[in-house]
C-alpha positions in Angstrom: 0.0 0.0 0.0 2.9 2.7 1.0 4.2 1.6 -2.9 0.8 2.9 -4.3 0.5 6.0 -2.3 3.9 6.8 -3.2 3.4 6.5 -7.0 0.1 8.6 -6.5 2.6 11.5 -4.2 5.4 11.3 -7.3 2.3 11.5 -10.2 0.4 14.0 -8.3 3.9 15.9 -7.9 5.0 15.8 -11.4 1.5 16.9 -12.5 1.4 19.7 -9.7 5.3 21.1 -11.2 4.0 21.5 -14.6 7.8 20.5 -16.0 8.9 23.4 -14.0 11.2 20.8 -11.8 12.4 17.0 -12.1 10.3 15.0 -9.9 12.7 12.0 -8.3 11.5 8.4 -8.6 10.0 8.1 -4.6 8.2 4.5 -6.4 11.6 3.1 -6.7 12.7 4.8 -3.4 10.1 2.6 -1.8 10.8 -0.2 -3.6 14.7 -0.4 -3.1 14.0 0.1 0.2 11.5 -2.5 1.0 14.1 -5.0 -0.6 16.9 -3.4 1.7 14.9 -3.3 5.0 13.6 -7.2 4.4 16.4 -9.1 5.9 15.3 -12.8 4.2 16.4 -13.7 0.5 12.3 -15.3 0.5 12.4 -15.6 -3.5 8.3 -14.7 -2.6 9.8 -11.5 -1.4 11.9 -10.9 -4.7 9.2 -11.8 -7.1 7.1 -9.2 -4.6 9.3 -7.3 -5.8 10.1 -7.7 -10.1 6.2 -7.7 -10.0 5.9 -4.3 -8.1 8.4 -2.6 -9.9 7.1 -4.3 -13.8 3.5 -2.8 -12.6 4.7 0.5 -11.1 6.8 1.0 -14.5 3.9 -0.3 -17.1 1.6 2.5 -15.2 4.2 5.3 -15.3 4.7 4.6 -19.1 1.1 4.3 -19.9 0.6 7.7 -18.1 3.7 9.8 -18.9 5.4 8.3 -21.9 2.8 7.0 -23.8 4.9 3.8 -24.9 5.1 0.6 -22.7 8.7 -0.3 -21.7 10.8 2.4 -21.0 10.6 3.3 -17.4 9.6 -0.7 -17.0 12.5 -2.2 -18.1 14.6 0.0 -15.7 12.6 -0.6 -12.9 12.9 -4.3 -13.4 16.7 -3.9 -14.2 16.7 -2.0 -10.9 14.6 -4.4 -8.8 17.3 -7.4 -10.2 20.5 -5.5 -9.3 19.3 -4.6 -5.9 18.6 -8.3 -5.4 22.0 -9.7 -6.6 24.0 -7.1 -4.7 21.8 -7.6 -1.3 22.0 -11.3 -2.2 25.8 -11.6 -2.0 26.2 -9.7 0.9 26.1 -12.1 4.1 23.2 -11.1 6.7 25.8 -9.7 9.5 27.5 -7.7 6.6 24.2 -6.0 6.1 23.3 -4.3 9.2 26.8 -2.7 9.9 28.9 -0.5 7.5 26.5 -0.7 4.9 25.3 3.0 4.3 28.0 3.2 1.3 26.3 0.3 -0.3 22.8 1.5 0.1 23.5 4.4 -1.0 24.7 3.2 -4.2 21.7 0.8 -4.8 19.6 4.0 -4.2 21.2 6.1 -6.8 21.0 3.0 -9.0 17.3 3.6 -8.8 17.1 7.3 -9.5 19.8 6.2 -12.3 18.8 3.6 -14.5 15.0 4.6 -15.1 15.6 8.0 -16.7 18.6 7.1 -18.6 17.1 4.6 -20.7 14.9 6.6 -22.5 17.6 9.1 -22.7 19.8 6.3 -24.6 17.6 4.9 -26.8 15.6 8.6 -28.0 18.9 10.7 -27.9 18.9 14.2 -27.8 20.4 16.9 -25.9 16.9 18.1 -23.9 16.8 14.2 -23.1 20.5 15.1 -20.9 19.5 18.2 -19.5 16.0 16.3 -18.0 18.1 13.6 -16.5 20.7 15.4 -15.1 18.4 17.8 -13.1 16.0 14.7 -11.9 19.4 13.4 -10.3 20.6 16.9 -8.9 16.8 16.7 -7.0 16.9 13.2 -6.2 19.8 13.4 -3.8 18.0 14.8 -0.9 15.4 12.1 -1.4 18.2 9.5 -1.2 19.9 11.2 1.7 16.4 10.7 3.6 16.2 7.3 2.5 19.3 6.0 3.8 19.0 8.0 7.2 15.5 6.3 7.6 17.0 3.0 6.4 20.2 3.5 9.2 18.0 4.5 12.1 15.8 1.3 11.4 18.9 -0.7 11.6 20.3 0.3 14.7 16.4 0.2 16.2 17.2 -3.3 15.6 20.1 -4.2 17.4 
C-alpha cells in the first residue's frame, strides 16, 4: 500500500510542477527500500518485488510516456541489481557498514529509469532532464538511507 501512495505522491507531484522541476522516482525509493529493510532472500519476497516494480513501471509509461517499456524495463533492471547485490552480501554484513552500499543501490534507482529513455531517443533536452532529476533526487536519497540506518540500529 505505502508503494501505491507513493506513486500517487510522485504523479500528483509531477503533475502539480507542470515541467517546472524534475520529480525524483520516490516508487523506486520505496521499492529499493522494501528490498533493503527485508532481511530474508524469501524468492516470494523478490518476485514481490520484479512484479511491483514491472506494474509501477507499465503504469508510469502508460501515463507519462505513452509507450510501454521504457521506465519498466529499468525498474525491473533495478529491482534485479538490488537483489543480486543484497543477495551476495552475508546477513551480519548488512546491518553494519552498509550505508555506502545502500547508498549506491539507491542512486542505481534514480539512475537507470531515466537514462534509458535518454539512450535509446537521444537528444540533448533528453541530458539536461536527466541530469536535473538526479541533482533533486539526492535529498530524497539522503532521507532514505537516514530512515534506512535509524531502522537498523532500532534493531540491534
Amino acid at each position: 500500500m505505502t508503494l501505491v501512495i507513493l506513486w500517487l505522491i510522485q504523479d500528483l507531484l509531477t503533475v502539480f510542477i507542470g515541467g517546472g522541476m524534475q520529480i525524483p522516482s520516490l516508487f523506486m525509493l520505496g521499492l529499493v527500500y522494501r528490498l533493503l529493510i527485508d532481511d530474508s532472500n524469501d524468492e516470494g519476497v523478490n518476485l514481490w518485488g520484479i512484479w511491483s516494480a514491472f506494474a509501477g513501471g507499465i503504469l508510469w509509461d502508460l501515463r507519462w510516456i505513452g509507450i510501454p517499456g521504457f521506465f519498466t524495463l529499468g525498474y525491473v533492471v533495478v529491482v534485479l541489481a538490488v537483489i543480486q547485490v543484497w543477495g551476495i552480501i552475508p546477513p551480519q554484513g548488512r546491518s553494519s557498514g552498509t550505508s555506502l552500499i545502500v547508498f549506491i543501490l539507491m542512486e542505481i534507482s534514480q539512475l537507470i529509469p531515466p537514462l534509458l529513455p535518454v539512450l535509446i531517443l537521444g537528444g540533448s533536452a533528453g541530458w539536461r532532464f536527466f541530469l536535473m532529476q538526479q541533482v533533486y533526487s539526492l535529498p530524497a536519497i539522503l532521507f532514505c538511507i537516514y530512515i534506512y540506518n535509524r531502522k537498523v540500529r532500532n534493531r540491534k
